[in-house]
C-alpha positions as a Python dict, from the first residue, in 0.01 Angstrom:
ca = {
    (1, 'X'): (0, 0, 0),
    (2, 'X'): (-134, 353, 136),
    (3, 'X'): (-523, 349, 257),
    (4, 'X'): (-780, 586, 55),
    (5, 'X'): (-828, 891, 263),
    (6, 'X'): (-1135, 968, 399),
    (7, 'X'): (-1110, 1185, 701),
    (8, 'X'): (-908, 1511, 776),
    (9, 'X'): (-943, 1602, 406),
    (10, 'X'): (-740, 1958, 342),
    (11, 'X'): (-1064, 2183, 357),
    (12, 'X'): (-1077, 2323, -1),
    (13, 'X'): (-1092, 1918, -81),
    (14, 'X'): (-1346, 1849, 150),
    (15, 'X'): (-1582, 2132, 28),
    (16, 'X'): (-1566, 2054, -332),
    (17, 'X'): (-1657, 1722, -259),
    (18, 'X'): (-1941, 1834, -112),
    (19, 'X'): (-2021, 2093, -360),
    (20, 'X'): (-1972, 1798, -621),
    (21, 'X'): (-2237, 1592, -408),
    (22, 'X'): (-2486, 1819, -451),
    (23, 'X'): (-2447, 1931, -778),
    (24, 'X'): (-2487, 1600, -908),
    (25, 'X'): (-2771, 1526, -673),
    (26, 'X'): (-2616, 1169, -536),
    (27, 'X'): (-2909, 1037, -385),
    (28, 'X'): (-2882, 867, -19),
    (29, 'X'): (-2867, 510, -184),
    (30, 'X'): (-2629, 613, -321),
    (31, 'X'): (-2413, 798, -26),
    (32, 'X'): (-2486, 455, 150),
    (33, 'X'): (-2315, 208, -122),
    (34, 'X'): (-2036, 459, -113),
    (35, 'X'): (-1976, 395, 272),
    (36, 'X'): (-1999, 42, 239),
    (37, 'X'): (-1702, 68, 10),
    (38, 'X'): (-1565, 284, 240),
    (39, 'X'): (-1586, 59, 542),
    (40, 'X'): (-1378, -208, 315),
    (41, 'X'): (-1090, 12, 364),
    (42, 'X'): (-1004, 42, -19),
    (43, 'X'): (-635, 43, -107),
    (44, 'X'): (-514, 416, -257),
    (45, 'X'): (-314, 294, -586),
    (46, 'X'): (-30, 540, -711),
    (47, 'X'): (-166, 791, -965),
    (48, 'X'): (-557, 868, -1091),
    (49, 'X'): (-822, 578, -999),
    (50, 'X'): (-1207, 545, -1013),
    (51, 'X'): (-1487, 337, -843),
    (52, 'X'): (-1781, 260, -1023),
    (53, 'X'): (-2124, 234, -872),
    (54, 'X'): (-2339, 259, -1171),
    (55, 'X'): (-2507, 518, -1128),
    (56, 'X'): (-2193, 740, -1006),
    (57, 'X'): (-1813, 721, -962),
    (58, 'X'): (-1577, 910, -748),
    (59, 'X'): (-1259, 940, -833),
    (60, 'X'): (-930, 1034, -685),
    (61, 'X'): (-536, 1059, -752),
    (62, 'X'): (-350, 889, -464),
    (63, 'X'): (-515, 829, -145),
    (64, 'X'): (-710, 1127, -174),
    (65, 'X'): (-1086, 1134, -325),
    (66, 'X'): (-1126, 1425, -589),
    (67, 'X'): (-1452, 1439, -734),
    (68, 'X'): (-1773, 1264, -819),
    (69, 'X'): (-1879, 1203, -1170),
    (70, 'X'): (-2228, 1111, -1286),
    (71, 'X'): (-2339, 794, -1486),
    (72, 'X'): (-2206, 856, -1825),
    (73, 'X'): (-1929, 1112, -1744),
    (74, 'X'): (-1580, 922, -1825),
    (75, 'X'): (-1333, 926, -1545),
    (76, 'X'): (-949, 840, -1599),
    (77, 'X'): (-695, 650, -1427),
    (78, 'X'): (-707, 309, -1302),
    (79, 'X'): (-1041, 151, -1238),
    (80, 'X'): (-1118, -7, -884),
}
């Protein structure tokens, strides 16, 4: 199974992401839980997926990351 994507991100990706990051104010806890699970080297399953970490998610479609959602916000596809 294909490997989430993290790095050499097609650049209109990898600025929304960031825009996304700061318009939902993810704090640095937060940023830090999220590499964790990044380190883990998290399968990419076929189609849309989320991870949960309570007080966010990202989610992506393949092995690429999309957005990030805030507590609350209901994200589709397959959880992780």
């Amino acid at each position: 199974m294909p490997k989430i994507q993290w790095t050499n991100l097609p650049p209109a990706l990898r600025q929304h992401l960031f825009d996304r990051l700061e318009d939902r104010q993810i704090t640095a806890d937060d940023l830090y839980r999220l590499k964790l699970w990044r380190e883990s080297d998290p399968d990419a399953p076929d189609g849309e997926w989320y991870k949960d970490f309570g007080s966010f998610k990202i989610c992506g479609e393949g092995k690429f990351p999309k957005t990030f959602l805030l507590k609350g916000q209901a994200a589709r596809g397959k959880p992780l």
